[in-house]
N, C-alpha and C positions, 0 to 999 in steps of 0.2 A: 677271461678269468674274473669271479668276482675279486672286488678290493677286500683286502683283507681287516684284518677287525676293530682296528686305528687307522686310520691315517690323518697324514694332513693336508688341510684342505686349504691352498694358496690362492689367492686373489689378488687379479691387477690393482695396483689406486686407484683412490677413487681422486676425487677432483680436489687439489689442496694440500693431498697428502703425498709424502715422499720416499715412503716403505710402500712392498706389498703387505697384504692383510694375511695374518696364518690363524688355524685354530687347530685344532686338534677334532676328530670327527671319528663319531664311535660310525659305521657303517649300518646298511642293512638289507646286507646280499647284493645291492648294485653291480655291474659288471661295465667297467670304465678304466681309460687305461691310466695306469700310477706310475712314478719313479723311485727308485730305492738308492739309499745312500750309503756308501760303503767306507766307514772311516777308521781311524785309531781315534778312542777315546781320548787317551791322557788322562791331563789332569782337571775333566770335564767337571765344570759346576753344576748345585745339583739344579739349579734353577733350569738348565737343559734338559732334564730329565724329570720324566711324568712320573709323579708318587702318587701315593692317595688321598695324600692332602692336597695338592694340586691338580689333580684330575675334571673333577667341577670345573673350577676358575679357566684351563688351555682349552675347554671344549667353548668356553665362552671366546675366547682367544687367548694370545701368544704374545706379549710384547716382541719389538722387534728387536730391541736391546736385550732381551735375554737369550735370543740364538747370538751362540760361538760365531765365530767368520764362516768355518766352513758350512756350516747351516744355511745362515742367509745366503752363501753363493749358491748353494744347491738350491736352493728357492729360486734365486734367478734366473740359474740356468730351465729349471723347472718350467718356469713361467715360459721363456723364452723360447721355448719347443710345442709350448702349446699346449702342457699339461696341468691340470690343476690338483693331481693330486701326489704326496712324496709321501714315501715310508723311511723312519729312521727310526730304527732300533729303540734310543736311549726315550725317547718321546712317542713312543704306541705302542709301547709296552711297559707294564706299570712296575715300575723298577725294587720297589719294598714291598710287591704281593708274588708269594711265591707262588702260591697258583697260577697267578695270571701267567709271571715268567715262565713256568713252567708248558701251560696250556701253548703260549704264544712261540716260545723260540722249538715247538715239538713242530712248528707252521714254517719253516724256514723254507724247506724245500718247495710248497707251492708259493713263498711271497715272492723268492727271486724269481725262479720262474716265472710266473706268471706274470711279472715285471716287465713293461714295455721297453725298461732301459736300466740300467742299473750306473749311477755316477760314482769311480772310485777316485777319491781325495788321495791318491797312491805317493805323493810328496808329502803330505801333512805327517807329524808326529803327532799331534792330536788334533782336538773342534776348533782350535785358535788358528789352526795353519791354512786354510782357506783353499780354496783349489786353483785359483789364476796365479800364474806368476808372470814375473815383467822380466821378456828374453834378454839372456845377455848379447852383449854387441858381438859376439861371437858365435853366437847362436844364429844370427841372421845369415839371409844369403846377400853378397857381393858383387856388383857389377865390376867383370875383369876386361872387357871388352865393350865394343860398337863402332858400328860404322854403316854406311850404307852403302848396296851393293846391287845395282841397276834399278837406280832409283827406289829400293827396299831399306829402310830402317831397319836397324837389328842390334841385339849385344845378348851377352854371355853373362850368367851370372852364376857365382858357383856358392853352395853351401855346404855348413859339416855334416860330418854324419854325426847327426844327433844320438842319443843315451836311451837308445828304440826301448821301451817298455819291454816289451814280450821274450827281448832277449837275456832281460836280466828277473825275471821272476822265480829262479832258485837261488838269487842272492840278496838276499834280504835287506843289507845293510847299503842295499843300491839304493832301493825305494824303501821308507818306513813300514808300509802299509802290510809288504808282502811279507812282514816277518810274524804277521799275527795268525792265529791258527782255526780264526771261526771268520779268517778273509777268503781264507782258501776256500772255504766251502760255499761261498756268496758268489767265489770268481768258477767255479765250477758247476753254479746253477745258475747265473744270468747267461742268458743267450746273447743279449746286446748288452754291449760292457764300453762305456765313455771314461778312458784314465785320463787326469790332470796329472802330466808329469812334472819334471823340475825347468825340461824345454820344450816340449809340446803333450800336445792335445792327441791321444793316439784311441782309434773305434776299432773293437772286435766284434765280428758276428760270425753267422756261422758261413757266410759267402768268404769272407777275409779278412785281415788287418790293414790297416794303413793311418800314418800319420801325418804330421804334415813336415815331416823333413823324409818320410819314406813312401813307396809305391806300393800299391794294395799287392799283398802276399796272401799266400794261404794262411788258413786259420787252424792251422793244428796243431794240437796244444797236448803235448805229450800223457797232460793230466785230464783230458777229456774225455768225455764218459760217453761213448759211441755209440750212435744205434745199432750197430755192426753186432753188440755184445749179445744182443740177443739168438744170434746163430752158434754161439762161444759155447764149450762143452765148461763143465763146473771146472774142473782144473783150469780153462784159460782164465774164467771167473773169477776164484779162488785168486790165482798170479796177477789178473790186475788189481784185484782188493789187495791185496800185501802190498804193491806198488806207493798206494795213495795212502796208506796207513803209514809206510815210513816217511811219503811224504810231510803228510800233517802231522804224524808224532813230532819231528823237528824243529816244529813253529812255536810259536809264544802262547801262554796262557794264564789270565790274572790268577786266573781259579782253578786247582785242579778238578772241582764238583762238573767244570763245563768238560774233560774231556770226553765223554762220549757226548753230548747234546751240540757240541760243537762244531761234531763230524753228521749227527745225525741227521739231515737232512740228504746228504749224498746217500747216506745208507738205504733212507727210504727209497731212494733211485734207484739205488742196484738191486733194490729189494724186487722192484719189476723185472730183472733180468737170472738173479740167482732163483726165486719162486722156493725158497723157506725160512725158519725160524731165522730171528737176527737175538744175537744169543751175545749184551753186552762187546759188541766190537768184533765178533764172529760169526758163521756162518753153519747154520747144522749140516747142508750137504757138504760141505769141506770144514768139518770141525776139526779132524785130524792133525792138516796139514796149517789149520789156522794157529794149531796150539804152539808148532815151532819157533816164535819171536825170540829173538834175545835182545836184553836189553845194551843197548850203547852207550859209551860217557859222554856227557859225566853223571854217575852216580849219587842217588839221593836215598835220604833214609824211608823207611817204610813209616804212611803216617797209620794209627790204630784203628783207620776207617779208612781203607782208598775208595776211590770214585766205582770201584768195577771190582770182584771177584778174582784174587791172585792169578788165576791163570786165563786170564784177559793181559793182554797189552795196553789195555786202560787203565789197568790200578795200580801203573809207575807213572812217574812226570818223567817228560824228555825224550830223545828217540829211541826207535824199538828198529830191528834189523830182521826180517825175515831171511830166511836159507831160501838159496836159489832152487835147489833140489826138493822143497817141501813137500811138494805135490805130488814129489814122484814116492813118499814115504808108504811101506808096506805094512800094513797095522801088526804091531807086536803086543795090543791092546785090543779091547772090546770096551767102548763108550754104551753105560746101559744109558745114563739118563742125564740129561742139562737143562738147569733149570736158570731162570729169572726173574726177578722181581722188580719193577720201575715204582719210583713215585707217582707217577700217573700213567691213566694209560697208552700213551705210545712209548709203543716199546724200541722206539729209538729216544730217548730220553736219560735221564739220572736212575742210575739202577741201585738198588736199596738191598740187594739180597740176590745170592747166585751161587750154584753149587754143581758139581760134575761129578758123577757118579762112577768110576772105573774100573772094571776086573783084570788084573793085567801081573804080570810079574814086579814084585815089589823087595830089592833090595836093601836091607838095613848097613848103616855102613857108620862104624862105631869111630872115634876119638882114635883109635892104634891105628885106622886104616886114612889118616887125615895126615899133612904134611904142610909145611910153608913154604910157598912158593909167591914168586912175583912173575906178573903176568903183564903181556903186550899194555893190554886195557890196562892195565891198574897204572901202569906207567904212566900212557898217554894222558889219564885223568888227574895225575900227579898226586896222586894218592897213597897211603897206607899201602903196606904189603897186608894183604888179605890169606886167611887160610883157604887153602882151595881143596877140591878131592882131586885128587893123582892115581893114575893107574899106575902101581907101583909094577905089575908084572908085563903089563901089556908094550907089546913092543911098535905101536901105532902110535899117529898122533891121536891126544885128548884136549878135547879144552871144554872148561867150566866158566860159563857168563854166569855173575851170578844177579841177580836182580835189583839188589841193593846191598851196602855194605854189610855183610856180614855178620863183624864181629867186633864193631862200632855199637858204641854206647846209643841206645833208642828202644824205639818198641822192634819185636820180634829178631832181638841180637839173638842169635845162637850162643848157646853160652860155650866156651872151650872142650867141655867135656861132654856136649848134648847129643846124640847123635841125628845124622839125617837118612833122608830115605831117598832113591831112586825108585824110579816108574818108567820102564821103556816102552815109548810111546811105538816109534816103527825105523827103518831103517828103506835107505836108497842104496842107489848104485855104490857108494861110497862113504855114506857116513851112517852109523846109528846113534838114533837120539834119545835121550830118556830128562826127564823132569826130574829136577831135583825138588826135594818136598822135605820138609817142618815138621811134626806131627804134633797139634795142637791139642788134640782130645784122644786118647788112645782107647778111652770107653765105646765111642764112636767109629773109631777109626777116621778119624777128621785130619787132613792135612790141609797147610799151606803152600804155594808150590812158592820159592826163593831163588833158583834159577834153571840155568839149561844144560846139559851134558851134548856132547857131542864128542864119539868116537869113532875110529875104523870102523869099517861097518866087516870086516873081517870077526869083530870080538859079536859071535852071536849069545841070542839072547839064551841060550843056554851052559853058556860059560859060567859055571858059577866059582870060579876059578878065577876071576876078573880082580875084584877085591878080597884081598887076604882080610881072612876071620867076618865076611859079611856074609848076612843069615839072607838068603832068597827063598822065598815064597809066592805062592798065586792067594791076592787078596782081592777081593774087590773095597777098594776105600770111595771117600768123598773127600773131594777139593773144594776149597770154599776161596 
């Protein structure tokens, strides 16, 4: 793989000196193998990080006092393997040019990859935490025995079982590192992955794991992205991309602008294997079943620009929960058209504009058909009672996730007396589902979708008997 369009370029001392030498090195097309460093920022100064006022001056060099600890150990380690060149985010790529940012983090997917090794700082909280740590006495292994035994030397030594990385990478607050949400996508494109844990040093490839208080194991990684997938019909498709989206929705993020750019580079992956449009965090051969997410607490308010198009799972912070049955959903809708707009062009990137087009049954359901109720969710997230829509006649269960607080003071409150709209999307064996929707522009016919409806799937779509006094009709609207 060529090195990608920064890097740094590490050099042993020379005769005298007692640092290696770093610079920063714009590339040109060379094909030579690099290291990528996989850290948490923190509370990183900006001197670590390439501006465009310092861009000139690192290509000359790097003092060695202005790399963080984990920097220069990653240089070390670097050195020490016989590589001379490292990739790290905060320093090759120009951190105050949005273009640059933009051109460079749309590159994610070929830098890890292409990456001969990938080093994650998976104990650090941020650049100051460095990657070596000094084991504790209890971390070592024991002499409990010896003896000799026909004229053989011998003894026994036992040790703990160490705090294995691989076991604890759905709980964040094991390891710093695992809890950030543009780590996940760096630990699911490097093929060779070197953690510095809190007590060892643990290698993944794709032969196996092992560390050095465990035996080499298989390498399989629930969140691995298979080559297997390529025989996978769009539904299996579809159920492993919901998989990794509720994964990654759950993890950390400075900025809500990175949630799609953050995941973007898997996307480009799976894009080899789905073979169509990637539509803001969705997918057009299963756009259907992509649309079913509901959001999970805790709840945050809607801000008046989200990162992605309301009926994206991108344009809330926090986690998003797909339905197990999604796929199996029987369109109770006709999708004419889905659009997207990026700030640049990879269209796995920051999207600027997006709208979905739908002919479908469209339910109004007025202020008299609304009631208060307290709900599982609202509870757990210790929150307000929220107005919710209730099926007053329906003798199934219902429940309404709604996207964001409601009827909390922000932008797009519903006001007490506003009404909303449903849109039943499609229904499974057992539930049917429909969007709950805003209507922003009624000259247009322009909604917001605000949350998700889920009922008996016995209440079919021609029950216009569902909601007392709501007017149903076949519209075709836009979602924005």
């Amino acid at each position: 793989m060529p090195l990608p369009t920064r890097v740094l370029e590490v050099g042993l001392v020379d005769s005298g000196e007692e640092v290696p030498k770093v610079k920063l090195y714009v590339t040109q097309g060379e094909i030579a193998p690099y290291i990528c460093l996989s850290h948490c920022w923190g509370l990183m100064p900006n001197k670590a990080k390439t501006m465009q006022s310092t861009l000139k001056e690192y290509q000359g060099g790097i003092s060695w006092m202005v790399l963080p600890k984990t920097f220069q150990e990653a240089v070390l380690v670097t050195l020490r393997l016989g590589v001379h060149y490292l990739w790290i985010d905060s320093l090759c790529i120009i951190q105050d040019d949005k273009d640059d940012w933009r051109r460079e983090s749309s590159e994610m997917c070929s830098v890890y990859s292409g990456g001969a090794l990938t080093i994650f700082a998976t104990d650090s909280t941020d650049s100051q935490g460095g990657l070596f740590r000094k084991p504790s006495p209890f971390d070592l292994s024991h002499k409990v025995m010896d003896g000799i035994t026909d004229g053989c030397q011998w003894e026994i030594n036992v040790a703990p079982d160490l705090k294995n990385i691989q076991k604890f990478l759905y709980y964040p607050k094991a390891f710093p590192l695992f809890s950030r949400a543009w780590v996940y996508q760096e630990r699911l494109l490097s093929s060779r992955q070197l953690h510095f844990g809190a007590s060892e040093i643990e290698w993944k490839c794709e032969a196996g794991i092992a560390g050095e208080g465990s035996t080499i194991c298989s390498s399989k990684d629930v969140d691995d992205i298979p080559l297997g997938l390529s025989a996978q019909s769009i539904s299996k498709l579809a159920d492993r991309w919901h998989e990794l989206v509720e994964r990654y929705s759950s993890l950390d993020l400075s900025f809500s602008s990175d949630r799609l750019p953050a995941v973007g580079g898997v996307a480009k992956q799976m894009e080899g294997f789905m073979k169509c449009e990637y539509l803001a965090g969705l997918w057009g051969k299963s756009l259907l079943g992509d649309l079913l997410w509901w959001k999970a607490p805790p709840y945050h308010h809607r801000i008046k620009r989200p990162p992605a198009p309301t009926w994206s799972w991108a344009s809330v912070d926090g986690p998003v929960v797909y339905m197990w049955d999604a796929r199996l959903a029987v369109p109770l809708c006709e999708i004419l058209e889905c659009c997207c707009s990026t700030l640049s062009p990879d269209s796995f990137g920051q999207v600027s504009a997006g709208h979905l087009t739908v002919s479908g049954m469209v339910s109004q359901v007025d202020h008299s058909s609304r009631r208060r109720v307290r709900t599982e969710q609202s509870r757990n997230a210790g929150e307000s009672e929220f107005d919710f829509l209730v099926a007053l006649r329906s003798k199934g269960t219902n429940r309404v996730d709604p996207d964001y607080p409601w009827y909390e003071e922000g932008y797009a409150r519903i006001q007490p007396k506003e009404s909303v709209f449903l849109l039943k999307l499609g229904k499974s064996d057992k539930r049917l589902y429909s969007v709950v929707l805003r209507c922003t522009d009624p000259s247009t016919q322009t909604y917001e979708r605000v949350g998700l409806l889920m009922q008996d799937s016995h209440v079919m779509e021609t029950d216009v008997e569902f909601f007392p006094r709501e007017r149903v009709r076949e519209e075709t609207i836009h979602i924005v």
